[in-house]
C-alpha positions as CSV (number, residue, x, y, z in Angstrom):
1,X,16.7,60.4,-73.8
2,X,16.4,56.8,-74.0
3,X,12.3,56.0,-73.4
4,X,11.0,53.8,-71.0
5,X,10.1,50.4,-71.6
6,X,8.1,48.2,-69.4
7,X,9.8,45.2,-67.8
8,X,9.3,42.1,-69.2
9,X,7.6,39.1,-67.3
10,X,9.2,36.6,-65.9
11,X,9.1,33.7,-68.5
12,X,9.2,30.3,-66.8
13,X,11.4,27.5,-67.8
14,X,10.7,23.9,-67.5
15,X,13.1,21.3,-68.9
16,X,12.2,17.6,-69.4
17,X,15.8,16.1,-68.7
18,X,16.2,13.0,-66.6
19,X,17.9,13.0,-63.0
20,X,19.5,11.9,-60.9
21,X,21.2,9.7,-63.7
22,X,21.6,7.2,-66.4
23,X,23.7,4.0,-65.7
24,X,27.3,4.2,-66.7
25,X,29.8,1.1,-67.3
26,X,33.9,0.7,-66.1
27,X,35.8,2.8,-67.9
28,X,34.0,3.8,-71.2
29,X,30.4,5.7,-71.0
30,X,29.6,3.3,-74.1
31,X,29.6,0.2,-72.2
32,X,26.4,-0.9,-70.6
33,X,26.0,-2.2,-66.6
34,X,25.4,-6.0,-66.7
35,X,21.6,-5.2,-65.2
36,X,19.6,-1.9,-65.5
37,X,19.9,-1.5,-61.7
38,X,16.0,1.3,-61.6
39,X,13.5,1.5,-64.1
40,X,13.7,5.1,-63.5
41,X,17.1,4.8,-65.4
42,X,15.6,3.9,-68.6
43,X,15.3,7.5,-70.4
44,X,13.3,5.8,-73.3
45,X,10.2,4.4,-70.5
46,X,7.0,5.4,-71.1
47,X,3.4,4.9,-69.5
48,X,1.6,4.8,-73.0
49,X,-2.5,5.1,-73.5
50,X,-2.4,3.4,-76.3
51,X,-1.8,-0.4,-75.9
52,X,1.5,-1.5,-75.9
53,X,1.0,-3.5,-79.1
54,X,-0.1,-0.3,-81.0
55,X,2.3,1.7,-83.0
56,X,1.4,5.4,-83.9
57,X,1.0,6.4,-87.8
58,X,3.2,8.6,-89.8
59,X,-0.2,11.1,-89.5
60,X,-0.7,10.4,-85.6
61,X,0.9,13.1,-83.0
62,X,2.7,11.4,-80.0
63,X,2.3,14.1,-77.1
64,X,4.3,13.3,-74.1
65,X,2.7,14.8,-70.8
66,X,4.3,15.0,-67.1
67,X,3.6,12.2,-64.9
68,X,0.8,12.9,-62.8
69,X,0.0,11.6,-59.4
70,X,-3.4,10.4,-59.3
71,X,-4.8,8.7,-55.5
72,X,-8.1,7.7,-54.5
73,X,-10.0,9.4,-51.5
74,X,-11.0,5.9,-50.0
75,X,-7.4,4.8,-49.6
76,X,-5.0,7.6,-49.6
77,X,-0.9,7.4,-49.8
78,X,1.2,7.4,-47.0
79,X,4.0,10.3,-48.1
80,X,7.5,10.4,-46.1
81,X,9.2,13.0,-46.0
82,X,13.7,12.9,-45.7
83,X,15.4,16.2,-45.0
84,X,18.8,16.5,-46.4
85,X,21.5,19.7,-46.7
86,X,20.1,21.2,-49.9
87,X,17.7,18.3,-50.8
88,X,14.6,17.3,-49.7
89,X,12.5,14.0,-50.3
90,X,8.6,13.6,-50.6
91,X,8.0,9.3,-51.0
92,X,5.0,7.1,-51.3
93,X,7.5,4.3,-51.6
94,X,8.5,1.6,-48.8
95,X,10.4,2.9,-46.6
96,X,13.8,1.1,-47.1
97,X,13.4,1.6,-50.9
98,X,13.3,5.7,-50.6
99,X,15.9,5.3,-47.5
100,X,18.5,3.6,-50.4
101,X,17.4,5.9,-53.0
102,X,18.8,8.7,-50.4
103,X,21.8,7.3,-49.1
104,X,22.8,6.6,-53.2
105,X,21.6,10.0,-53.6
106,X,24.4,11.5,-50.8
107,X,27.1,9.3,-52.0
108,X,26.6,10.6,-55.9
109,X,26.8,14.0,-54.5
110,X,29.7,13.7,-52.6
111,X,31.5,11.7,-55.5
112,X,30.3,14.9,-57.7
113,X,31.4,17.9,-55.0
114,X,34.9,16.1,-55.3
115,X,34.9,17.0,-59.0
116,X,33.4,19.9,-58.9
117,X,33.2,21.5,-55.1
118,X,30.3,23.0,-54.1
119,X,31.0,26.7,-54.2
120,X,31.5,26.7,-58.1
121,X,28.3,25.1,-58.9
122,X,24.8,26.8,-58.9
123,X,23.0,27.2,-56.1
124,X,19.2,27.6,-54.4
125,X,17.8,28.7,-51.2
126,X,15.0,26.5,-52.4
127,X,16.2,22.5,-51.8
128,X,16.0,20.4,-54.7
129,X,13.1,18.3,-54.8
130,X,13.0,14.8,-55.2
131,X,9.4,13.0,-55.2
132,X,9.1,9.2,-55.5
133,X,6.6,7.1,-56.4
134,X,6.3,3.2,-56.6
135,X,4.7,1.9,-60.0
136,X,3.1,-0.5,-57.6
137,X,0.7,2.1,-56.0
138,X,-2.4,1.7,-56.7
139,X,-3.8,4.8,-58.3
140,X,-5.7,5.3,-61.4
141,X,-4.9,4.5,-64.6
142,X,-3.8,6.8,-67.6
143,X,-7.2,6.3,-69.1
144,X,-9.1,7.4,-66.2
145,X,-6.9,10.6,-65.8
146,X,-7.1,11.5,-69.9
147,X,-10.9,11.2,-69.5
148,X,-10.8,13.1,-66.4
149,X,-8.2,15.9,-68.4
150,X,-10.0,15.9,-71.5
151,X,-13.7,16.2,-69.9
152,X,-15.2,19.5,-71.1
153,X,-17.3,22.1,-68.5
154,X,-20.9,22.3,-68.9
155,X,-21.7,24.7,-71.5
156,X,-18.4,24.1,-73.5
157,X,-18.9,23.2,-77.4
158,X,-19.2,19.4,-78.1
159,X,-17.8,19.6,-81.1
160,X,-14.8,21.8,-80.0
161,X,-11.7,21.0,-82.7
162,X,-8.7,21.0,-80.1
163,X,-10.1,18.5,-77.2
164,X,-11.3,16.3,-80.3
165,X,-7.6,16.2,-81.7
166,X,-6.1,16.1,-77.9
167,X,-9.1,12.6,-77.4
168,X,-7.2,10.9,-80.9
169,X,-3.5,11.8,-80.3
170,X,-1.6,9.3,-78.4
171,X,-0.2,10.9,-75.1
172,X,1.8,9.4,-73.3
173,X,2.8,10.1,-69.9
174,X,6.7,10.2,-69.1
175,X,7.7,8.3,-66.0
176,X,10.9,10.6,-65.0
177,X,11.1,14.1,-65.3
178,X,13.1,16.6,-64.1
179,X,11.7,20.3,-64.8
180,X,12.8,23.4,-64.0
181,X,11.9,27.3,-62.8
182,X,14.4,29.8,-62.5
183,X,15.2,29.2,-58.7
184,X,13.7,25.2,-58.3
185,X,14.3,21.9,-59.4
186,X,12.1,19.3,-58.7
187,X,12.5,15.7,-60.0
188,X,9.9,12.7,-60.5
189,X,10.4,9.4,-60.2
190,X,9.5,6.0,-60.9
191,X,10.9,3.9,-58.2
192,X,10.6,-0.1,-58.3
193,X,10.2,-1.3,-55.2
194,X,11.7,-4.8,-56.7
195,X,14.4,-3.1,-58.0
196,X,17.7,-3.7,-56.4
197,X,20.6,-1.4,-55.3
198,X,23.0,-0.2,-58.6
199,X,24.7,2.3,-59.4
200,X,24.1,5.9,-60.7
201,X,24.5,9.6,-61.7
202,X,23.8,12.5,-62.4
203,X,22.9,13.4,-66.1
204,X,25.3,15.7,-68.1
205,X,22.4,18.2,-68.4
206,X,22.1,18.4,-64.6
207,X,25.8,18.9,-64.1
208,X,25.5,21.2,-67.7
209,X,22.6,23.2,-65.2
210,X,25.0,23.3,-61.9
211,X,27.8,25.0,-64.5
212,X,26.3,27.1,-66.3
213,X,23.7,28.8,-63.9
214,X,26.3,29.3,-61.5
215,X,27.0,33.3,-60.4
216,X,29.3,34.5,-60.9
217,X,29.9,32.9,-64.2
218,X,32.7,30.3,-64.1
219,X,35.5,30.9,-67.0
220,X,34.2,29.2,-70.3
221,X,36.9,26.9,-71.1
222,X,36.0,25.3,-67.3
223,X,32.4,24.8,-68.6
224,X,33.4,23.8,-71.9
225,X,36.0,21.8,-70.6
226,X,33.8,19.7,-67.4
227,X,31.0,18.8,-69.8
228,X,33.9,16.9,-71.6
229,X,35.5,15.8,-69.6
230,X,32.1,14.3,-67.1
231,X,31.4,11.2,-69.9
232,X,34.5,10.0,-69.5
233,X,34.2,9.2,-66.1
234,X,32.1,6.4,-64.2
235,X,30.1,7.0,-61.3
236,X,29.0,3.8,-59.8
237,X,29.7,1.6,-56.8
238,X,30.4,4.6,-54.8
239,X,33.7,5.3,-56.6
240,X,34.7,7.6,-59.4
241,X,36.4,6.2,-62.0
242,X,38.1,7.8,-65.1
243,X,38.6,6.4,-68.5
244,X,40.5,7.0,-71.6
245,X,40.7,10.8,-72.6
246,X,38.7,11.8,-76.1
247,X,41.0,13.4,-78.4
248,X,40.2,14.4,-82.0
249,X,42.6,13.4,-84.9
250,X,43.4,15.1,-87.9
251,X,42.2,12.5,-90.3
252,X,38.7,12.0,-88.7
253,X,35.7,14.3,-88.9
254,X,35.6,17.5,-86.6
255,X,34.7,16.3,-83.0
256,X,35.7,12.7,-83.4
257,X,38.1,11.3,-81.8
258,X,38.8,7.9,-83.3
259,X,41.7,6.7,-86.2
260,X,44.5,9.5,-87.6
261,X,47.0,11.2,-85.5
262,X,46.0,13.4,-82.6
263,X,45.5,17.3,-83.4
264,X,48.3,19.3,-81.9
265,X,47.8,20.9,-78.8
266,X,47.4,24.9,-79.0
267,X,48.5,27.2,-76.6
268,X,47.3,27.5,-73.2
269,X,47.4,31.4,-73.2
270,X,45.0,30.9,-76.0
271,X,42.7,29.1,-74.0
272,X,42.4,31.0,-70.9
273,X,42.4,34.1,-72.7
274,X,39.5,36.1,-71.2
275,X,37.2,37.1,-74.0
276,X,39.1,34.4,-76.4
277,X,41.5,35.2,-78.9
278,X,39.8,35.8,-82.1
279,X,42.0,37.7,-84.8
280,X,43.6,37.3,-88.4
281,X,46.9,36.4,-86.7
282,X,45.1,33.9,-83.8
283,X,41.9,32.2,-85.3
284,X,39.2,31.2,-82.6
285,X,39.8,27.9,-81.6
286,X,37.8,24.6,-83.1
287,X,35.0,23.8,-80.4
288,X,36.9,20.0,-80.8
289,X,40.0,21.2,-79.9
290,X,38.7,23.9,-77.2
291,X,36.8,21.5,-75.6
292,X,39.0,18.5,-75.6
293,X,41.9,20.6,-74.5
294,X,40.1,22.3,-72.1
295,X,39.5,18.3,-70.6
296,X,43.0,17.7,-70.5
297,X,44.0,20.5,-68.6
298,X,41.0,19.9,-66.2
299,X,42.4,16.3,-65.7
300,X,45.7,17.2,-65.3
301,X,45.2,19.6,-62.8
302,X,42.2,18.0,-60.7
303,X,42.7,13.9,-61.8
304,X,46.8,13.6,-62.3
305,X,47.7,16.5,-59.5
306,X,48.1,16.0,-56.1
307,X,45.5,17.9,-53.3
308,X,47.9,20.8,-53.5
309,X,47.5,21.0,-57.2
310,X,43.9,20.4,-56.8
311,X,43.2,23.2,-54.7
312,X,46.0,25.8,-56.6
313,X,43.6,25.2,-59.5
314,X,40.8,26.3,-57.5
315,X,42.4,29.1,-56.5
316,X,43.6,29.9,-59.7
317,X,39.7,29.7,-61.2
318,X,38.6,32.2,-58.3
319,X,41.4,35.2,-59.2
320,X,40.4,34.6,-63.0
321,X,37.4,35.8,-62.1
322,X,38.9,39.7,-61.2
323,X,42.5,39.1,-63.3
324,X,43.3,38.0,-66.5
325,X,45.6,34.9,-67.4
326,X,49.2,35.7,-67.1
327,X,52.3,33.9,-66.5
328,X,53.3,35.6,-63.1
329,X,49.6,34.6,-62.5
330,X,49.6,30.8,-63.4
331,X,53.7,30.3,-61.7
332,X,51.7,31.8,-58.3
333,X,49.0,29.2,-58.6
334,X,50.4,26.4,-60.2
335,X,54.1,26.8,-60.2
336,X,54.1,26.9,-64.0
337,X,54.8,29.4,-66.9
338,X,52.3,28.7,-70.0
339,X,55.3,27.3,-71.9
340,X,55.6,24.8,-68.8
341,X,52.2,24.4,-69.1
342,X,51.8,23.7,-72.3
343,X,54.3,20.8,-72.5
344,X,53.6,19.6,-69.2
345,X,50.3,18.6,-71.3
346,X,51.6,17.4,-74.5
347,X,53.4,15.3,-72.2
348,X,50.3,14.6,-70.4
349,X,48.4,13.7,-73.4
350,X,49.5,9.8,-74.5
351,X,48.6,8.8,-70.3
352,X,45.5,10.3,-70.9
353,X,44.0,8.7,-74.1
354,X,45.1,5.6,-71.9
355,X,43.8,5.9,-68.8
356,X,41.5,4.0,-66.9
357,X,42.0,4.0,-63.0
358,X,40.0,4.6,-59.9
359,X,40.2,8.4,-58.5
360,X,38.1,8.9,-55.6
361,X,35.7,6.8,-53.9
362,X,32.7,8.0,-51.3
363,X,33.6,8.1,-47.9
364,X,34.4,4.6,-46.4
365,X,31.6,2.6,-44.2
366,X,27.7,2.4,-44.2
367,X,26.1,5.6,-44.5
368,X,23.6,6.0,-41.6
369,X,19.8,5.0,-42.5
370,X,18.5,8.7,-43.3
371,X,15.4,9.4,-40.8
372,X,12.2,8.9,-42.4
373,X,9.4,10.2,-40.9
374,X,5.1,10.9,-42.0
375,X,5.1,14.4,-44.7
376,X,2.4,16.8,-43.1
377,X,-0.3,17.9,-45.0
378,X,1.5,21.5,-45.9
379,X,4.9,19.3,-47.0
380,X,2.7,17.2,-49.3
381,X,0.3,19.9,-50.4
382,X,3.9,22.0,-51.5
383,X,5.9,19.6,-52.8
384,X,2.8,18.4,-54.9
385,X,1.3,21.3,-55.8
386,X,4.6,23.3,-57.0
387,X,5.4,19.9,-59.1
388,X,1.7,20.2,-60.7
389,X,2.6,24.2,-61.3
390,X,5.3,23.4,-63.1
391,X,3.4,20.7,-65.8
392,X,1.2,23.9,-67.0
393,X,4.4,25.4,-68.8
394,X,4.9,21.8,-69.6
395,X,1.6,21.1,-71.0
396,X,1.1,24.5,-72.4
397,X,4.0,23.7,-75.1
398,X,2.7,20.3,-75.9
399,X,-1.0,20.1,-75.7
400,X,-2.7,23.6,-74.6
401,X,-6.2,22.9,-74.6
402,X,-5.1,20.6,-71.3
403,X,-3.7,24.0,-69.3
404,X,-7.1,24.8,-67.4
405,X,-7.2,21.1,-66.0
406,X,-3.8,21.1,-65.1
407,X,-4.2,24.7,-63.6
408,X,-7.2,23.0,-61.4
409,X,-5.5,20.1,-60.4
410,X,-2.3,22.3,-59.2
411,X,-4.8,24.8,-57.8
412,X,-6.9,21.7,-55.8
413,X,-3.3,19.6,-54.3
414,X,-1.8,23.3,-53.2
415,X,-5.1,24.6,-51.2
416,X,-5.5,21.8,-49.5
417,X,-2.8,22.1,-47.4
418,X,-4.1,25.6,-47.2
419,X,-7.9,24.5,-46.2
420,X,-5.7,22.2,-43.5
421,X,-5.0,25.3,-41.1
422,X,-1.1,25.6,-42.6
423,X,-0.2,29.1,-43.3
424,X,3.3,27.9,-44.1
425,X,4.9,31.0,-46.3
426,X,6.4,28.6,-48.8
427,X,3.0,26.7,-49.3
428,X,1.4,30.3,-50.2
429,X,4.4,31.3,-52.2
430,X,3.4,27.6,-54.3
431,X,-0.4,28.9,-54.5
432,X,0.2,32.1,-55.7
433,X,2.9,30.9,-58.6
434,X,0.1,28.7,-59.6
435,X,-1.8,31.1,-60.3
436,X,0.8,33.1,-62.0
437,X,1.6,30.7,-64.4
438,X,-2.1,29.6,-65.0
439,X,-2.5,33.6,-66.2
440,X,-4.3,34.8,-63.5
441,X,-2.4,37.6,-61.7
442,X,-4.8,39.0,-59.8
443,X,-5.6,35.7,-58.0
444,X,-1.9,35.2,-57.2
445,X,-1.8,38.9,-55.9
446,X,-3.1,38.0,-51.9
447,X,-1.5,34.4,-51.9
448,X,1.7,36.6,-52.7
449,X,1.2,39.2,-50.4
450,X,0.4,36.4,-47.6
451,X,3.9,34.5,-48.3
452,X,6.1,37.7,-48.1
453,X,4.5,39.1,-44.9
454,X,5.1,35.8,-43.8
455,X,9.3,36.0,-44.6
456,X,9.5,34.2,-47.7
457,X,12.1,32.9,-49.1
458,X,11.4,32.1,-52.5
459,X,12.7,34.3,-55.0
460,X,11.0,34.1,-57.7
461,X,7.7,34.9,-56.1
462,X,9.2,37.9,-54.4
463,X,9.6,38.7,-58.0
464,X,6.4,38.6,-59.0
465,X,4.4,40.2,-56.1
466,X,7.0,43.4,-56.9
467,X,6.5,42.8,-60.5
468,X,2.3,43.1,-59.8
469,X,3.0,45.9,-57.7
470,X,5.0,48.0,-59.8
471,X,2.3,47.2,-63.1
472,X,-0.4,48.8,-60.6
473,X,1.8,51.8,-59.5
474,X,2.6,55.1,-61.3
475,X,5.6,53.5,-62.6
476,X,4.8,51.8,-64.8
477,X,3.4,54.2,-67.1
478,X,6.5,55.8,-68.5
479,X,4.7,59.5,-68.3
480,X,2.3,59.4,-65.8
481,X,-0.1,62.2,-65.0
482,X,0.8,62.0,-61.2
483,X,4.5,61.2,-59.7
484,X,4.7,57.9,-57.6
485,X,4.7,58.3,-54.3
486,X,7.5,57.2,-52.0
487,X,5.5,54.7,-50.7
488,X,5.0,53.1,-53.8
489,X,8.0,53.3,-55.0
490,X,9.1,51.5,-51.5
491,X,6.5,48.4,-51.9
492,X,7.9,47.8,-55.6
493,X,11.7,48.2,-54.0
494,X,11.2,46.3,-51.1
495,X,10.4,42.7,-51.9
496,X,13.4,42.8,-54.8
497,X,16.2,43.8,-51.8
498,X,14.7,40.6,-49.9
499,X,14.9,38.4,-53.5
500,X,18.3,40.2,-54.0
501,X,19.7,38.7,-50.8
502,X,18.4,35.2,-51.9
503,X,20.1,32.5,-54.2
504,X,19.9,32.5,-57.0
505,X,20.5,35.7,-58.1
506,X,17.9,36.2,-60.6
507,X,18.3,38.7,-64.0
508,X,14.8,40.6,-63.2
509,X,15.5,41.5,-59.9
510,X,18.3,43.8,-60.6
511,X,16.8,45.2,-63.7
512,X,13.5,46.3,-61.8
513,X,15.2,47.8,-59.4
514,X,17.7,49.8,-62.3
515,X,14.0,50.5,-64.0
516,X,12.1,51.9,-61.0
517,X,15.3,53.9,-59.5
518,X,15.4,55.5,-63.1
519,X,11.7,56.5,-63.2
520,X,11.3,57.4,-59.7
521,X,14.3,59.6,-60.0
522,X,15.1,59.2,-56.6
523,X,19.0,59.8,-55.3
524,X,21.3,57.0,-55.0
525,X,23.2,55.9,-53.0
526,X,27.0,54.8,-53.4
527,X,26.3,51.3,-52.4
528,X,23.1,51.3,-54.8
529,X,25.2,51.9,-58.0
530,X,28.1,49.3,-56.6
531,X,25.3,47.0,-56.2
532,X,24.2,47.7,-60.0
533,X,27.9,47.7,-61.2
534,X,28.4,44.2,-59.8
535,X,24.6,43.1,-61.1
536,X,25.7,43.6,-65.1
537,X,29.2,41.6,-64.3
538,X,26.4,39.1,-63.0
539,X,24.3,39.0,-65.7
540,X,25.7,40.8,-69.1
541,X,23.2,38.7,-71.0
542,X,20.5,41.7,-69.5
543,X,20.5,43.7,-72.5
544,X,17.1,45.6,-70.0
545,X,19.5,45.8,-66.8
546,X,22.9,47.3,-68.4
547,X,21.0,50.2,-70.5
548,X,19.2,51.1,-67.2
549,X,22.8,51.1,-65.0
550,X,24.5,52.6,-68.2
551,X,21.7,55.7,-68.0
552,X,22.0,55.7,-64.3
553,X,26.0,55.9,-64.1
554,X,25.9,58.7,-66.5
555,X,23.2,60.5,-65.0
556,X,25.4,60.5,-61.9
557,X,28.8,61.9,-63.5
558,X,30.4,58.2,-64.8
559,X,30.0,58.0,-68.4
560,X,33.0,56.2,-69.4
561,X,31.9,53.7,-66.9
562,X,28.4,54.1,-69.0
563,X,30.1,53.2,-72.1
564,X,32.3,50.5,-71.0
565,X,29.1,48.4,-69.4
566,X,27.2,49.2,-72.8
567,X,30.7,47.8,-74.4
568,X,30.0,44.7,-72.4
569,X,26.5,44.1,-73.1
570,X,27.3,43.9,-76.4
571,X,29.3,41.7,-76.3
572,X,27.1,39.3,-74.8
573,X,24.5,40.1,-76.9
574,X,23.6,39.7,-80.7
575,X,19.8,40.0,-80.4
576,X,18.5,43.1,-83.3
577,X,16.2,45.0,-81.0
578,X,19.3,45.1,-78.0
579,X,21.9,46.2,-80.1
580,X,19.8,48.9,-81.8
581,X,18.9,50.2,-77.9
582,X,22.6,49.9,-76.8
583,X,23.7,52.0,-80.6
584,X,20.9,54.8,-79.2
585,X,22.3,55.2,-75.9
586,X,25.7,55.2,-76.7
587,X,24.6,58.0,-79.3
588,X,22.8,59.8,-76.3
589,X,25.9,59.9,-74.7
590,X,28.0,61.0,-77.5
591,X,25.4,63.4,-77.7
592,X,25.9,65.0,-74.2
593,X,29.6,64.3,-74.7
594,X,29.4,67.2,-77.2
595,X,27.3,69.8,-75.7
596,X,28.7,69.4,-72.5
597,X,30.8,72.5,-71.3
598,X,34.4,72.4,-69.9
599,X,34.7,71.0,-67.2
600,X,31.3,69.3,-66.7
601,X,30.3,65.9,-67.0
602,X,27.7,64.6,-69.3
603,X,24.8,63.4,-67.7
604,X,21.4,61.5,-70.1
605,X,18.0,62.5,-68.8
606,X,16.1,60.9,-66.7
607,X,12.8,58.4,-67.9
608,X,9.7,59.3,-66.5
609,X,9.1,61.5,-63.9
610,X,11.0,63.3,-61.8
611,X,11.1,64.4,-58.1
């Protein structure tokens, strides 16, 4: 028997990339616009405590913290609020600066769906955030809010060691920011209301987010091959514009692409194979070669092809996802044989490293002025407050001692929507995060229990409420002196079906559900183990989720299906502690395997209790 393990929390994830994008010139990402069109473009800005004159020692710390947004009681912002498909807008700028910001925000998405269409990049049913600000606001200064961070309680030590340090390291606050949880994206920024229109797009880490969080998990070589192939195009003055192709040479360094002739081209069946080719005979490919290659094909197919070449590849992506690469399969798709293929690109190849043409522009005439209108007080207190949750991971990794004073602050914006009369279920899903990820569980536990009687739909926090619930239930002791009860069982189960039928599909959800089906030993259904069968395709990475389906499949008569998802897993995995649990159930069910009599299937024991 394999023993119980409790599931692991959710660990948030906040990255500090910059969105929606950096400025790119005609035809080569190394060329500069003539004029930084935002000041939010400038990845290097900072709002510095320090004066600008001052340069930090060799012995100083530079701590860079999330923008904050800091307005007096006397005179208050006025926050608008834009509703767009899968986007949403919270603005204390003019109005016709946040209404261009929009409209250049719809044009770089459609210019990006046309590269990569919507149903093949990551998706949320919570709309990415965008919330603007105008450096021209008056609001307090980064001195006022340091002293305001780094002011102690009464009671607290004078002399304490960390809020000394934090009071002597220059922090500096970031003016853009795009962070991250595992089913949000919210952005910040700094938005000059002098600036004027230019162009822009997306950063390669947003598109890298959109590829690689995407479910079920696009083909490698198309991830490997897009985040190529996206710096060699332009985004700007609502067209899309492709340049020369990179291509590395023999004679240069691995990955560069500049002097020497170009490396040869390696076979396409090579490249598509699904897991790569990786033996004596067939070495793994170079990443240069893999990913350059993997451009070219992308180009030829989506940039040189016509619409019915751009929509066989398409095709072809989706049945790779259920069939491997073949030549019947490719001449169905794309007309082509591999050999075809593969000269059809060395022929390809010269054009490419030469190319510099326009591809696709956003759709003709003036995009309607996007309706503005006042935020209300549970729009603002959300937006805000989930933006302020998500600095405390932030802060926590930089400058700790600040956690509790971020906690507050996210704590204060979020309730006072709250203390407004709103009983919105997203604003109450925001409050009890906040308290999640400022350590407090059993604060969150109501605020939780509020937003899912309420309907929801925010998957993480339906997460976490069964998460709390299952930690207070029988189940989670792995031999409990009294069974769970069905009812308890039913409160854990419940909120993860509602998360399960939410995007994104999130890792945890399935694997509590494999981990409290194996301990309350109730029967499954049909559907239930389909529903696990397609969860480890999902996610293999779950080393938790496909030990828990492996035991279940074998407990109910499959264990060659057992052993071929444990197969899988490992694959996906080199971590010590997973392999070791994957090499102990697959002895379990060699085990079983030998003492079984004729005729009868193996089946592992269950994990805790049965009923």
């Amino acid at each position: 028997m394999i023993p119980s393990t409790v599931t692991p929390r959710l660990r948030h994830v906040a990255g500090p990339e910059l969105d929606p994008g950096r400025p790119r010139g005609r035809g080569s990402t190394a060329q500069a616009p003539r004029r930084l069109p935002l000041r939010w473009l400038v990845g290097c800005a900072v709002l510095c405590l320090a004066p600008t004159d001052s340069v930090a020692s060799p012995e100083e710390r530079v701590v860079d913290l999330p923008p904050l947004v800091v307005e007096g009681t006397a005179s208050p912002l006025r926050w608008r609020h834009a509703a767009l498909p899968g986007k949403e807008v919270l603005s204390a700028c003019s109005d016709s600066v946040t209404q261009d910001f929009v409209i250049r925000l719809q044009r770089q998405t459609e210019l990006l769906a046309w590269l990569l269409p919507p149903p093949y990049q990551a998706s949320s049913v919570v709309p990415d955030t965008y919330l603007l600000l105008s450096p021209r606001t008056p609001r307090a200064t980064s001195t006022e809010i340091m002293k305001d961070l780094l002011q102690r309680p009464a009671g607290e030590g004078a002399g304490r060691a960390s809020a000394a340090h934090a009071a002597t390291d220059r922090v500096r606050f970031l003016p853009n920011l795009r962070m991250l949880d595992v089913d949000a994206t919210i952005v910040f920024v700094l938005l000059d209301d002098e600036d004027e229109a230019g162009g822009f797009s997306f950063t390669i880490d947003r598109v890298r987010q959109l590829l690689v969080q995407r479910r079920p998990r696009l083909p490698p070589w198309l991830v490997h091959g897009l985040l190529q192939l996206y710096p060699e195009l332009s985004f700007e003055n609502e067209e899309l514009r492709a340049g020369p192709a990179r291509w590395p040479t023999l004679t240069a360094p691995s990955g560069a692409t500049g002097g020497g002739a170009p490396q040869p081209l390696a076979p396409m069946a090579e490249l598509l194979a699904s897991p790569p080719s990786a033996t004596p005979s067939v070495p793994a490919l170079a990443p240069a070669i893999r990913d350059a290659q993997s451009a070219l094909f992308l180009r030829w197919a989506l940039i040189d092809g016509s619409a019915a070449r751009r929509a066989a590849f398409w095709r072809l992506v989706d049945r790779l996802e259920s069939e491997p690469a073949t030549d019947a399969l490719l001449r169905t798709e794309l007309g082509v044989d591999f050999a075809a293929l593969d000269q059809n690109l060395r022929d390809y190849l010269p054009h490419a490293r030469n190319e510099k043409r326009r591809i696709h522009a956003a759709t003709p005439g003036r995009i309607a002025r996007p309706a503005l209108r006042d935020a209300t007080p549970a729009e603002i207190a959300r937006i805000r407050g989930d933006w302020e949750r998500l600095s405390i991971s932030y802060v926590r990794q930089r400058l700790p001692e600040l956690v509790p004073k971020y906690a507050e602050r996210a704590r204060r914006t979020a309730r006072a929507g709250y203390e407004q009369g709103s009983r919105d279920p997203s604003l109450l899903a925001v409050i009890g995060l906040i308290e999640i990820d400022a350590g407090r569980p059993a604060e969150a536990r109501p605020w939780l229990e509020q937003a899912a009687a309420l309907g929801a739909a925010r998957p993480r926090a339906l997460l976490e409420l069964a998460l709390l619930r299952f930690a207070e239930s029988g189940l989670a002791n792995p031999a409990p002196a009294v069974s769970p009860t069905a009812e308890q069982v039913a409160a854990v189960l419940t909120p993860l079906e509602s998360a399960a039928a939410l995007r994104p599909a999130l890792p945890p959800v399935y694997a509590l559900q494999a981990e409290v089906w194996m301990r309350a030993g109730t029967r499954l259904s049909t559907d239930q183990l389909t529903h696990l069968r397609r969860a480890v395709t999902l996610f293999p990475e779950s080393s938790l989720l496909a030990v828990r389906t492996a035991q279940l499949l074998a407990l109910y008569g499959e264990p060659e299906a057992a052993r071929e998802v444990i197969r899988r897993a490992r694959a996906a995995s080199e971590q010590p502690a997973a392999l070791r649990w994957f090499d102990a159930v697959e002895a379990s069910l060699a085990a079983e395997r030998a003492t079984a009599t004729p005729g009868q299937e193996p089946q592992l024991q269950r994990s805790g209790s049965q009923r």
